[in-house]
matplotlib code that plots the C-alpha trace (Angstrom):
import matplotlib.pyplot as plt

x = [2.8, 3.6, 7.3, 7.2, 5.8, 8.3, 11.4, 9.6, 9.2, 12.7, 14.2, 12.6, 13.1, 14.3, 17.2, 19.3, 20.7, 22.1, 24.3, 27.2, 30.0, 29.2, 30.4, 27.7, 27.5, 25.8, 23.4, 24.6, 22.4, 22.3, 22.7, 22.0, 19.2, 18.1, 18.1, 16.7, 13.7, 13.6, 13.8, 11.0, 8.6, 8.9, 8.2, 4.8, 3.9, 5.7, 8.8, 12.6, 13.0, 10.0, 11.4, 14.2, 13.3, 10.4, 13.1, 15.4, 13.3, 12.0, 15.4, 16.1, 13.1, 12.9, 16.4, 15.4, 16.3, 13.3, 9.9, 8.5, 11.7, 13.1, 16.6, 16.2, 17.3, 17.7, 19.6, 19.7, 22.8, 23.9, 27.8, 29.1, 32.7, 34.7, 34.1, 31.1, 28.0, 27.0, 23.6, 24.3, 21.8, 22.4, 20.2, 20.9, 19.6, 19.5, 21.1, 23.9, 24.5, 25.5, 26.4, 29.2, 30.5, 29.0, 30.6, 28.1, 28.0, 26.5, 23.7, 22.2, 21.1, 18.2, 19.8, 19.4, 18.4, 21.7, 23.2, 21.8, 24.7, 24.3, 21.2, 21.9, 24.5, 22.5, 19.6, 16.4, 17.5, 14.5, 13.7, 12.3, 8.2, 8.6, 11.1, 9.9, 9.5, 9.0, 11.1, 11.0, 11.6, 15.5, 14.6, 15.2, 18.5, 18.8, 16.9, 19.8, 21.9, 19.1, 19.4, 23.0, 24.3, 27.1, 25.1, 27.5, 26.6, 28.7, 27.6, 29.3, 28.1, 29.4, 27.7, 27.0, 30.7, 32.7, 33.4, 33.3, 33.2, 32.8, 32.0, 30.3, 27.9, 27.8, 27.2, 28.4, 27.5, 27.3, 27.6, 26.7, 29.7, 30.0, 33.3, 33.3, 37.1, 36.8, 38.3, 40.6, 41.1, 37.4, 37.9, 40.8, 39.1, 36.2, 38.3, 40.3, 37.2, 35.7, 39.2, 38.5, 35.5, 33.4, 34.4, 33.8, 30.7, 31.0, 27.7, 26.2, 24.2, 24.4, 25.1, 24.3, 26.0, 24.5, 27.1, 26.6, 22.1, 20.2, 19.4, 15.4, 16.3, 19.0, 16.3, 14.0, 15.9, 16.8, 12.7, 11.4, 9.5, 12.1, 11.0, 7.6, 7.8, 8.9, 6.0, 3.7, 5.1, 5.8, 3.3, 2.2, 5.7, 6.3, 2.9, 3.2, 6.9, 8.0, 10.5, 13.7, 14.2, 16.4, 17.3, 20.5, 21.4, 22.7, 23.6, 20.4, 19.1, 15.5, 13.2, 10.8, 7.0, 3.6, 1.8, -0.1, -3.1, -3.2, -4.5, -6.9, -8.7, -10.9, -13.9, -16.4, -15.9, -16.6, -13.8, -14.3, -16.5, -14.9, -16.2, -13.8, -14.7, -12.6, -11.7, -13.7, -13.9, -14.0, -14.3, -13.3, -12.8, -9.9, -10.8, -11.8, -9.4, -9.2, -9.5, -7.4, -8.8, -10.1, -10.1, -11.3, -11.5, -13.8, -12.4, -14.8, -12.2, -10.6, -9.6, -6.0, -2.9, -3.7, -1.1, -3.1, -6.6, -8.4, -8.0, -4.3, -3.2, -0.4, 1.6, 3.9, 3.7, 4.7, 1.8, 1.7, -1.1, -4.4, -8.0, -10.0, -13.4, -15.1, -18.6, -18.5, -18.5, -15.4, -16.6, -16.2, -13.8, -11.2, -11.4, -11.7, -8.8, -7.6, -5.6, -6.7, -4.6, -4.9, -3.6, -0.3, -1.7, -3.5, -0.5, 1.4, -1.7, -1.8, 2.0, 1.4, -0.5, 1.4, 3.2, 7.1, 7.7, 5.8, 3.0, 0.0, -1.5, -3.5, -7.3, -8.4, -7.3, -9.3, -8.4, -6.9, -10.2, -12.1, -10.9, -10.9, -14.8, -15.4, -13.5, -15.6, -18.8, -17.9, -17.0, -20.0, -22.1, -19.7, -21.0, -24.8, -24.4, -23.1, -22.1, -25.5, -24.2, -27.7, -26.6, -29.6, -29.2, -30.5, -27.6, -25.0, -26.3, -26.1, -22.6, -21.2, -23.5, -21.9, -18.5, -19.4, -21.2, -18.0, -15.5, -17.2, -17.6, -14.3, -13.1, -15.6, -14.3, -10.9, -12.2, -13.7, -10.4, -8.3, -10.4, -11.3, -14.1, -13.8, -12.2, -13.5, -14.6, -12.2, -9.6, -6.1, -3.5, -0.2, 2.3, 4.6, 2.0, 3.0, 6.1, 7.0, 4.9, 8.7, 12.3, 13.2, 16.4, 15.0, 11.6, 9.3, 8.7, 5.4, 4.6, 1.5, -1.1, -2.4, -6.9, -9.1, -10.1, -6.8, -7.9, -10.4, -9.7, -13.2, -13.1, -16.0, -16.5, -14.8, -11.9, -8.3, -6.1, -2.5, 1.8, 1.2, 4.5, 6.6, 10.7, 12.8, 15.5, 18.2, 19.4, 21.6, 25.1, 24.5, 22.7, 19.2, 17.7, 14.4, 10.9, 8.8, 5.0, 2.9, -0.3, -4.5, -6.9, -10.6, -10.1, -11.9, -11.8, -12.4, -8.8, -9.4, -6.4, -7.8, -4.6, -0.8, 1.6, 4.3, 6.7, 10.1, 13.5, 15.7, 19.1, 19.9, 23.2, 23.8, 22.6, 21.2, 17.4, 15.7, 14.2, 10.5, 8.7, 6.4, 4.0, 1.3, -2.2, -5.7, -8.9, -12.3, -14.7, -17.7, -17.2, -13.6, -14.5, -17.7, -17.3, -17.8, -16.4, -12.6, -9.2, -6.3, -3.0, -0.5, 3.8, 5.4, 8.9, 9.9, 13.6, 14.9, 18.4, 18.9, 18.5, 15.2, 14.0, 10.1, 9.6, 7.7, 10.1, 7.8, 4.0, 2.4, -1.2, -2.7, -6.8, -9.4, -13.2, -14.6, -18.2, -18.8, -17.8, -14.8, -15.8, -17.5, -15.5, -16.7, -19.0, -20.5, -21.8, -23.2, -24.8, -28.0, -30.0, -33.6, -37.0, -38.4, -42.1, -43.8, -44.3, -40.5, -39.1, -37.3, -35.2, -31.4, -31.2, -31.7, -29.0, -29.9, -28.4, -27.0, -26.7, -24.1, -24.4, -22.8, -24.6, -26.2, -27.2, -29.9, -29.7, -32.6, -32.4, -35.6, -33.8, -32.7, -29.2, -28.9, -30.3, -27.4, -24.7, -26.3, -24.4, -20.9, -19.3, -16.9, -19.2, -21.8, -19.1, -18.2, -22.1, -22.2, -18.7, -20.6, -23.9, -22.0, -20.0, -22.5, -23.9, -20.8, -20.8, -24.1, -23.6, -20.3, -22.4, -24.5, -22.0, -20.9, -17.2, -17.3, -13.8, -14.9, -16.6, -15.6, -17.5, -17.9, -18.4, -20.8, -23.5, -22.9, -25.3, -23.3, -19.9, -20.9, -22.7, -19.7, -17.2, -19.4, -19.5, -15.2, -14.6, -17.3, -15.0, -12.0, -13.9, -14.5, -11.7, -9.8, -11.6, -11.4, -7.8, -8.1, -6.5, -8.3, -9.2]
y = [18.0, 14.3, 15.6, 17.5, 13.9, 11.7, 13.9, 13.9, 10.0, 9.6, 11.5, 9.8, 5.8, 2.9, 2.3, 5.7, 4.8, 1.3, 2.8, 4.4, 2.7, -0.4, -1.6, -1.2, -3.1, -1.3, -3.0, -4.4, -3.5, -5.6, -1.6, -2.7, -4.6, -1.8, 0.9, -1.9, -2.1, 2.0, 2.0, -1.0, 1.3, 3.6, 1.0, 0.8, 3.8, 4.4, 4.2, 4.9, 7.6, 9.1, 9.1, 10.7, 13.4, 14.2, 14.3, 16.0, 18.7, 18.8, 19.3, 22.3, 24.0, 23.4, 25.4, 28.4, 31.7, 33.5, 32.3, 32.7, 31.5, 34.3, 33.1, 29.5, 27.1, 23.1, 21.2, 17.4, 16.8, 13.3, 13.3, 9.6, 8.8, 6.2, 3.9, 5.7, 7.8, 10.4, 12.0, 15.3, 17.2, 20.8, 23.5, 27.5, 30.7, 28.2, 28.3, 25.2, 22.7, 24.5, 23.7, 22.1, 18.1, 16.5, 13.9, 11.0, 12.7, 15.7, 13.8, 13.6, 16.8, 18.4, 19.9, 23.5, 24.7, 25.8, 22.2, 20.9, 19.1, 17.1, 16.7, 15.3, 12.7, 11.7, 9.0, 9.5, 13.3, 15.2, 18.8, 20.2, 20.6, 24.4, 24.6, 21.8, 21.6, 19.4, 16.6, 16.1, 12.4, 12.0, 9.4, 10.8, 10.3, 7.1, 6.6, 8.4, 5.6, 3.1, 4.8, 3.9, 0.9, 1.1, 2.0, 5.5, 9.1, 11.9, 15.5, 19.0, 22.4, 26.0, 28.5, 32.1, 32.1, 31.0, 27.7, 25.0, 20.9, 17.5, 14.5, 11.0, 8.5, 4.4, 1.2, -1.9, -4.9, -3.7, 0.2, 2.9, 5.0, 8.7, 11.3, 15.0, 17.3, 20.7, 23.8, 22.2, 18.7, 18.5, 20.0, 18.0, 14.4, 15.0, 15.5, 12.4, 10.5, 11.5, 11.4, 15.0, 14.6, 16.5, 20.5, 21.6, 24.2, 27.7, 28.8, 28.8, 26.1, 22.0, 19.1, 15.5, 12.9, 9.4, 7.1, 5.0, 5.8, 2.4, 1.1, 2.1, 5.6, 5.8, 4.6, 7.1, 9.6, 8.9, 8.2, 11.5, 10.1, 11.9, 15.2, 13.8, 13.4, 17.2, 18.5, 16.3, 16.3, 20.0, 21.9, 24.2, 25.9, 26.4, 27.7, 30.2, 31.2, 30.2, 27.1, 26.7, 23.0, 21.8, 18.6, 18.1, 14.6, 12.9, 16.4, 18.2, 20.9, 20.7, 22.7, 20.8, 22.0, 21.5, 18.4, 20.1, 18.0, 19.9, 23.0, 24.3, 26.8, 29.1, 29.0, 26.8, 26.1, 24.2, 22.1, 21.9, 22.5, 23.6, 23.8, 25.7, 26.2, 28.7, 29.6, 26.5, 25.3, 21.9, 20.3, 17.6, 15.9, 17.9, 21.3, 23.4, 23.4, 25.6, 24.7, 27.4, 26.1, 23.4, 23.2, 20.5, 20.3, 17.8, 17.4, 16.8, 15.8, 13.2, 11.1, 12.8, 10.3, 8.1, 10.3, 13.3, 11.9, 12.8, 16.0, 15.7, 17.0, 19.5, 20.7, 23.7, 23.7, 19.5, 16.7, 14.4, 11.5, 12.0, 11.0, 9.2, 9.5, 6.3, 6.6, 7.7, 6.1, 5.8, 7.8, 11.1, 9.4, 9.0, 13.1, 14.6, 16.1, 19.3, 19.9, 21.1, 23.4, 24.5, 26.8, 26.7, 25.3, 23.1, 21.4, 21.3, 19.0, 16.8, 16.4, 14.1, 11.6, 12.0, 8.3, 8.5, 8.6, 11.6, 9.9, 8.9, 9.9, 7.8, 8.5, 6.5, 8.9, 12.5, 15.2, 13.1, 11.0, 14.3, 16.2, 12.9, 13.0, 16.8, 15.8, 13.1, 15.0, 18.1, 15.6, 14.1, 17.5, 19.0, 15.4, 16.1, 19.7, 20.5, 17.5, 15.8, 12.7, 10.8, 8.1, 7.3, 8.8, 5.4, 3.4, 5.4, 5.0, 1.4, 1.6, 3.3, 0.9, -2.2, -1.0, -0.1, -3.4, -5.0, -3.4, -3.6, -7.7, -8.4, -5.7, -7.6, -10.8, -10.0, -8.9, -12.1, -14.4, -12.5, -13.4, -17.0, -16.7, -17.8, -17.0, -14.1, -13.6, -13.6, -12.7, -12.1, -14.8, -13.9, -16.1, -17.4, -18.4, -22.1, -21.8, -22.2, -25.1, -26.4, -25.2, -24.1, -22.7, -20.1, -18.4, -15.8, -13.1, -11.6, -8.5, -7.8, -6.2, -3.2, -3.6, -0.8, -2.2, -4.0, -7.8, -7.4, -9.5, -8.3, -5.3, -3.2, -1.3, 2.1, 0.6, -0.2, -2.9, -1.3, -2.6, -5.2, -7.1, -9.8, -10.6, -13.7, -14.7, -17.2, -19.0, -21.2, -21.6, -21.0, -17.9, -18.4, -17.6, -17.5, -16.2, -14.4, -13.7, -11.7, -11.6, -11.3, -14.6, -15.5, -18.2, -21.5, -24.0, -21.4, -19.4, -16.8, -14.9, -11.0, -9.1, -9.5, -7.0, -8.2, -10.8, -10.9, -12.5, -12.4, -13.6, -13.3, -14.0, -17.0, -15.2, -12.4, -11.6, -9.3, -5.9, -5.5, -6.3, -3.8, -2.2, -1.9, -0.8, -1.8, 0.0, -2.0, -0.6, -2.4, -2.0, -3.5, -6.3, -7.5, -11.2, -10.9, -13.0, -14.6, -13.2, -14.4, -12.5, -15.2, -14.6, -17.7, -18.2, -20.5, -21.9, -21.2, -23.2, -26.0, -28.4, -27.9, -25.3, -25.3, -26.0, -24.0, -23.3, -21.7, -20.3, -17.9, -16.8, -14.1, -13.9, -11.6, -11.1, -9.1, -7.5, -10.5, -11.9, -14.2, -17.7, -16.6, -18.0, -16.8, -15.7, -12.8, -14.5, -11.2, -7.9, -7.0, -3.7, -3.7, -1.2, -2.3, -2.2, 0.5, -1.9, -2.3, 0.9, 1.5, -1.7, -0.8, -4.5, -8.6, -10.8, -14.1, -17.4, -17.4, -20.0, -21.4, -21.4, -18.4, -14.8, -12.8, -9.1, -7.4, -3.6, -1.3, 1.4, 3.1, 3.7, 7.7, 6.2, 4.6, 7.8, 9.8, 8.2, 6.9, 9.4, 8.7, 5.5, 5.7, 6.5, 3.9, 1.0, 2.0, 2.2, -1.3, -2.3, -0.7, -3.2, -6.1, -5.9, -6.2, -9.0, -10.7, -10.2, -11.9, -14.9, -14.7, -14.9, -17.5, -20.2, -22.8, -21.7, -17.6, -16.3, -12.6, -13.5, -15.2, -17.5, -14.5, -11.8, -14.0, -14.1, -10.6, -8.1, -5.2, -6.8, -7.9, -4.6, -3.1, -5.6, -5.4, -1.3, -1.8, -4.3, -2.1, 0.9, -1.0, -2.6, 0.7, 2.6, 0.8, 0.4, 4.6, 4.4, 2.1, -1.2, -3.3, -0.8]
z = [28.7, 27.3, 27.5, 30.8, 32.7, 30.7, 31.9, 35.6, 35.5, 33.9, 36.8, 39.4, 38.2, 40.2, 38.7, 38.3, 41.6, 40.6, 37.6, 39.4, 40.7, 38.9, 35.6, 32.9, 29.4, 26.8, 24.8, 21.6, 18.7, 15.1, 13.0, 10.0, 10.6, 12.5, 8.9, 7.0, 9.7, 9.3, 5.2, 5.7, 8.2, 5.1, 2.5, 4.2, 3.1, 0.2, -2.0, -1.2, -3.4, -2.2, 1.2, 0.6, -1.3, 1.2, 4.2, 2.7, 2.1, 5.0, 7.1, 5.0, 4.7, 8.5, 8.7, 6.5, 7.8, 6.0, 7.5, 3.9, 2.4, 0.5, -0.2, 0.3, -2.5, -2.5, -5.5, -5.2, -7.9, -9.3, -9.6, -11.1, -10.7, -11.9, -9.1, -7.2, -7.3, -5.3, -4.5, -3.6, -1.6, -0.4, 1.0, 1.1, 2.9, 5.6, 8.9, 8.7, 11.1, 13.8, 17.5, 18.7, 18.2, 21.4, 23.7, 24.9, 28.7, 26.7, 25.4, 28.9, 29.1, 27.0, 23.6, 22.5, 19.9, 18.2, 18.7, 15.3, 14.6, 17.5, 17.1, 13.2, 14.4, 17.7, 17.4, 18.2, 19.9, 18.8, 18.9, 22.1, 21.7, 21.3, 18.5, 16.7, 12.8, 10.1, 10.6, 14.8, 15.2, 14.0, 12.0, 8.5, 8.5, 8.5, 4.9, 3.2, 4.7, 3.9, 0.7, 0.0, -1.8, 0.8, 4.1, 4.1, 3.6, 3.7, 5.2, 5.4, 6.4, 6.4, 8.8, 9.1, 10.9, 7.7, 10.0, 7.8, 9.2, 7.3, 9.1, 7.9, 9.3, 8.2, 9.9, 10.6, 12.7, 16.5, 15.5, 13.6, 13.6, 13.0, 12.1, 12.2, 11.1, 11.0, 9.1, 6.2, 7.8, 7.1, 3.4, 2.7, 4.2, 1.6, -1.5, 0.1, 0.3, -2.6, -4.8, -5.5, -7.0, -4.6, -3.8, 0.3, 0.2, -0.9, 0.7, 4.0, 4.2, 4.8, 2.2, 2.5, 0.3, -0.4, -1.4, -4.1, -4.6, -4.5, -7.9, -6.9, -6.2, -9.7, -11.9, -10.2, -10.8, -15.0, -15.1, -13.5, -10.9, -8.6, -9.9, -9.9, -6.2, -4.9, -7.1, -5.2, -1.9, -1.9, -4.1, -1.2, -0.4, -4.4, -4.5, -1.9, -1.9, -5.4, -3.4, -5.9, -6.2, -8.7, -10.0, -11.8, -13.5, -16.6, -18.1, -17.2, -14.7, -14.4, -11.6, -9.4, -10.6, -9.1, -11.0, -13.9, -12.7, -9.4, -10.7, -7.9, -8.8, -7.1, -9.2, -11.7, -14.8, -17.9, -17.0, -13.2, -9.6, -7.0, -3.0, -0.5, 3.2, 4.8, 8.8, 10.4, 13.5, 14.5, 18.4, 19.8, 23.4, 23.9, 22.5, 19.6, 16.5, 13.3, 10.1, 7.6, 4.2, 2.9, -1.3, -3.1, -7.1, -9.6, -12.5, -15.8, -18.2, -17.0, -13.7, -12.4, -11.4, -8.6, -6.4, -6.0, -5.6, -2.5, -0.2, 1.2, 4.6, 4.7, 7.3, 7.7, 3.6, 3.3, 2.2, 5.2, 3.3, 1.7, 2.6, 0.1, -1.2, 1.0, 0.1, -3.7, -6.7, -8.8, -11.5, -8.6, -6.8, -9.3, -10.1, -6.8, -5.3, -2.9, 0.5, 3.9, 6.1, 9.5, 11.9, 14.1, 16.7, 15.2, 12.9, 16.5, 18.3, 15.1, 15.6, 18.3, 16.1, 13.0, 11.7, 12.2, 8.8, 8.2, 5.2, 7.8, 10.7, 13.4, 12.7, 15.8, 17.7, 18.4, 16.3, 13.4, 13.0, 14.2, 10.8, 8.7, 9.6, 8.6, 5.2, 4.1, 5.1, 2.8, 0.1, 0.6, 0.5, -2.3, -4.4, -3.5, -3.8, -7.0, -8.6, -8.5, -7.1, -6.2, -3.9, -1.9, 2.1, 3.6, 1.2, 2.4, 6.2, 5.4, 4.2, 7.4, 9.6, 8.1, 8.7, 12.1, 13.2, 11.4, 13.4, 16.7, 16.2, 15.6, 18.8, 21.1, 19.8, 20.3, 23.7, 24.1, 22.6, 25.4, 28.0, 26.7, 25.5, 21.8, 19.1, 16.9, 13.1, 10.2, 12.6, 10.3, 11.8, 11.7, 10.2, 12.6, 15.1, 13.7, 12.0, 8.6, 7.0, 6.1, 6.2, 2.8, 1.8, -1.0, 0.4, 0.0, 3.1, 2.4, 4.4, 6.7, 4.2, 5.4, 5.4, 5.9, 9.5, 11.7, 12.4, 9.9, 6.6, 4.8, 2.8, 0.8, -2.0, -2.2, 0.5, -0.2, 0.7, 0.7, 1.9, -0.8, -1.0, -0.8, -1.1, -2.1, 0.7, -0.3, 2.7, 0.4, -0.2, -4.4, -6.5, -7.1, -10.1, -9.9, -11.9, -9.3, -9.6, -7.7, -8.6, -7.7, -7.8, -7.3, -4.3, -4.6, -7.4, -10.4, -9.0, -12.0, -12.2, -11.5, -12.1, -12.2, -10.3, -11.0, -13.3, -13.5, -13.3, -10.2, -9.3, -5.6, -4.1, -1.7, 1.8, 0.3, 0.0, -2.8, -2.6, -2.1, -4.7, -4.1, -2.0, -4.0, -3.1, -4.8, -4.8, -4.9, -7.0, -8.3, -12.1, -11.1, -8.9, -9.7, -8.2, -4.0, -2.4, -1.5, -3.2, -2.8, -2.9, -4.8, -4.5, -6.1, -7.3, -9.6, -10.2, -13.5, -12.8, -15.3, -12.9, -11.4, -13.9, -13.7, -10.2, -7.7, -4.8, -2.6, -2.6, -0.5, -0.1, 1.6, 1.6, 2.0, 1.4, -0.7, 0.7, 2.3, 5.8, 6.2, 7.6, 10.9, 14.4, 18.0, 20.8, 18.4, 15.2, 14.3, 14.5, 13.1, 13.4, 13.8, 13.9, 17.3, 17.6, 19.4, 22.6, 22.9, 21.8, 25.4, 24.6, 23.4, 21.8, 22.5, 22.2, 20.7, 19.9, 16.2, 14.1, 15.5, 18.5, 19.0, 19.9, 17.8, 18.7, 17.3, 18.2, 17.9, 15.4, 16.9, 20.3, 20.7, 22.4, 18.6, 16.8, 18.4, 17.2, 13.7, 11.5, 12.9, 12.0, 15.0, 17.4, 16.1, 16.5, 20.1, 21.2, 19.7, 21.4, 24.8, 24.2, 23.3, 26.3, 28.5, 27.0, 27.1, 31.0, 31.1, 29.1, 31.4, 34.6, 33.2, 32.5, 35.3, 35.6, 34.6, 33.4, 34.6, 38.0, 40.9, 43.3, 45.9, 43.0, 41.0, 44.1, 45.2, 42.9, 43.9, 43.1, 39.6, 38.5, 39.6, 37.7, 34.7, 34.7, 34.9, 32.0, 29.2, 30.7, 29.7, 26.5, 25.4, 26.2, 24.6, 21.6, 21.2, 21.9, 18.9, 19.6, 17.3, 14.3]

ax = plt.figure().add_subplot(projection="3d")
ax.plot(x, y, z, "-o")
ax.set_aspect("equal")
plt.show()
């Protein structure tokens, strides 16, 4: 439908009868800052080499002639050369990159199907809605360049035909160019560009060729956390159709396995508990979805590697992200795992909220947050149920009330900021807003942290703070060579160092910046983090030249608040529940002044409106986003110049119950669409 309207709208614009018969400029595009932007969106979630194996998995299992893949195979190879490496990866029992080599006129219309080769060197030319499969946003490709120490790969394919065709992508500056030969110009370009190191393909099926791996994704590779990462990305497919991945490097074949860790089975024992719900059905606003399996595992032992913890999300046989215990202690948390799968039509509705990248999805919205809900709940009941966890009901009520109220005071704040009405609680300000606190030639770029609620800079026990990381840039005309630290404090005077991430050495070339250092993610627990209170996130780089060696070049601090409120700012101070007495249990809540001035809304937790959404934290935060609002309208209509109301409006009942009824639409709309979570 989304699709449908777009092509309507697109057909029917403005412009379309400007652009003929007039000279048109194309837009000139910065390409490689563009892949690094891509290979950063990735970063985000997680590491190079994890990206690449996951997408290129995904385009051949995608292209599999056997629905259940009998036949398929996928070898990544490492060949080294003299002057180059090459990352080899080739699927078979696939179809090949078939279809015809495009001009740009071609590109206007909708692609078939069968044009997957111009769909592989077109940008951003997905698959139409009906045919799609794993990898539907074109963006995968441009990792393997990302990938490459030289921005090239190299890609063949021989089809069902016995047509066989070579071409290559790279980028420079302005442009991203693209080459395709056929027959044996194509053979005899790839043993010219690889000095004959690299034979055409002998089987039906497609190749791509990094050129020259990253140093990341080589030391991956000699470490086995390459291997490490098809077993966990793609356990289901190896599971259920005995998926032949291979891995051969440094002398060595070696098959990708599921993590031993992930065993799942069906029944108790000494060893584990197990709680599978089967054939579910779920409903949301937009209609009722099916829930295949859901399989989760405790294990008694011991607490399994940090990247299989949780129930993960799989689609069409691929790990999309996990969902974490929230409400548990870490002594279940840490040995709970499982997966959830769903039926065809459901994988194709959660498509639409699926991240780019493939690892996340968008649980504000419907049917992501929807099953996200039903997850926690049956990890929740499996915990009670058969692993005796005792937490007390009211505690964990508590729990999900605190994140609500939190999340609704910093959305009506932000409400409020827009409007100008102050300025909000522990807002997160971006850097930038001011500009650098002084030009410096060798800096530290420290990326936006990901925190369990956007805006929101406090975070609780059982949350995670994730995308922690930081590069050095050298903007001056010498190396640097540099010590970098990144690293956890206590903020305030005592600055007790909490943990280190990382410490090394760097030299960076004049105009050059580093890799990430990073991301990396932390987990609050209690037993871990017993001091509440402000952290501080600490990169600093320190110049080990002989000229200056010792001195701090730059600092950076990111902080946050650990159960506890950052330093309050705005019209909301804060949002209390309350038991209303008997004579005022018809009252929804009272807004008082805080304080500080400020407003302070106290909501009653006897009132049946408050009842019905009590058990939801989602739906408790948008009832509190709904009160608020009108109380901001009020205080708006009380003050000499309103921001909301006019002069007519303001002494005209109809017009301001009306204008008030609009902006708590928009307040909460827009709050479920989830703008400020």
């Amino acid at each position: 439908m989304r699709e449908e309207l777009g092509r309507l709208l697109m057909s029917q614009r403005l412009i379309d009868s400007y652009l003929t018969g007039v000279e048109i400029r194309r837009t000139v595009r910065n390409w490689p800052e563009d892949v690094k932007a891509i290979v950063d969106g990735y970063r985000a979630h997680t590491t190079i080499s994890h990206a690449v194996q996951k997408d290129a998995i995904q385009n051949g299992w995608s292209a599999r002639k056997n629905k259940k893949g009998k036949g398929w195979n996928f070898v990544f190879e490492l060949v080294e050369g003299t002057d180059r490496k090459y990352l080899l990866m080739t699927d078979e029992g696939t179809t090949g990159l078939t279809g015809r080599v495009l001009s740009p006129e071609e590109y206007e219309q909708d692609l078939p199907s069968e044009e997957r080769w111009g769909r592989f060197e077109g940008v951003a030319f997905t698959q139409p809605r009906a045919e799609r499969t794993l990898g539907s946003r074109g963006r995968g490709k441009f990792i393997f360049v990302g990938a490459s120490e030289e921005q090239t790969v190299l890609y063949d394919t021989l089809r069902d035909n016995g047509s066989y065709r070579f071409g290559f992508r790279t980028v420079i500056r302005t442009e991203s160019p693209v080459a395709a030969y056929d027959g044996e110009v194509g053979k005899q370009k790839l043993s010219e560009m690889t000095g004959g190191l690299i034979t055409p393909l002998s089987s039906v099926g497609t190749r791509v060729i990094i050129v020259n791996p990253v140093d990341e994704l080589m030391e991956d590779i000699k470490n086995g956390n390459f291997l490490r990462y098809i077993g966990e990305t793609w356990w289901e497919i190896i599971l259920k159709y005995n998926a032949n991945i291979k891995l051969r490097a440094l002398g060595q074949e070696q098959t990708a396995s599921i993590p031993k860790e992930f065993s799942l089975p069906e029944a108790d024992s000494k060893q584990s508990k197990v709680w599978i719900k089967e054939n579910q059905r779920i409903r949301t606003g937009f209609g009722e979805f099916r829930i295949r399996k859901l399989h989760i595992v405790y294990n008694s032992g011991r607490p399994v590697p940090e990247d299989i913890r949780g129930v993960t999300i799989q689609r069409d046989g691929m790990k999309i992200c996990s969902i974490e215990p929230r409400y548990l202690g870490r002594e279940i948390a840490e040995r709970l795992y499982g997966y959830i799968t769903f039926d065809p039509d459901t994988e194709e509705a959660l498509l639409e909220d699926e991240g780019i990248e493939h690892c996340s999805y968008d649980f504000r919205r419907s049917l992501p947050g929807t099953i996200k809900r039903f997850v926690e709940d049956e990890m929740m009941r499996f915990a009670h149920e058969k692993l005796g966890y005792g937490v007390d009901a009211r505690e964990l009520r508590r729990q999900q009330q605190r994140n609500a109220e939190r999340r609704a005071l910093v959305a009506i704040n932000r409400f409020a900021r827009e409007i100008g009405i102050g300025v909000g609680p522990g807002r997160i300000v971006r850097e930038g807003v001011g500009g650098r606190r002084t030009p410096k030639e060798i800096y530290i770029e420290v990326d936006d942290m990901n925190f369990p609620r956007r805006g929101d800079l406090r975070v609780n026990y059982g949350e995670s703070i994730s995308n922690i990381k930081a590069k050095i840039v050298n903007d001056s005309d010498s190396e640097a060579i540099v010590r970098f630290k990144l690293f956890m404090r206590l903020s305030g005077r005592s600055g007790r160092l909490i943990k280190t991430y990382t410490e090394q050495d760097v030299t960076i070339p004049s105009q050059h910046s580093s890799d990430y250092f990073g991301p990396y993610q932390e987990t609050f627990q209690q037993a871990d983090f017993p001091d509440k209170g402000g952290y501080t996130i600490v990169a600093k780089i320190i110049s080990l030249r002989d000229e200056d060696k010792g001195t701090d070049l730059d600092i950076e601090n990111r902080s946050f608040y650990l159960e506890e409120d950052p330093p309050p700012h705005g019209l909301f101070e804060k949002c209390d529940p309350m038991e209303f007495p008997e004579r005022a249990k018809m009252i929804m809540a009272e807004c008082l002044t805080g304080e500080r001035g400020g407003l302070a809304l106290q909501y009653n937790l006897n009132h049946p409106a408050q009842e019905a959404v009590q058990d939801q934290e989602d739906d408790l935060a948008a009832y509190l986003v709904w009160l608020m609002g009108h109380e901001m309208c009020r205080y708006d209509l009380l003050q000499e110049s309103p921001v909301l109301f006019d002069a007519e409006e303001k002494d005209n009942p109809d017009a301001v119950l009306r204008k008030t009824l609009r902006k708590i639409g928009e307040f909460v709309h827009r709050f479920r669409m989830g703008e400020f979570d």
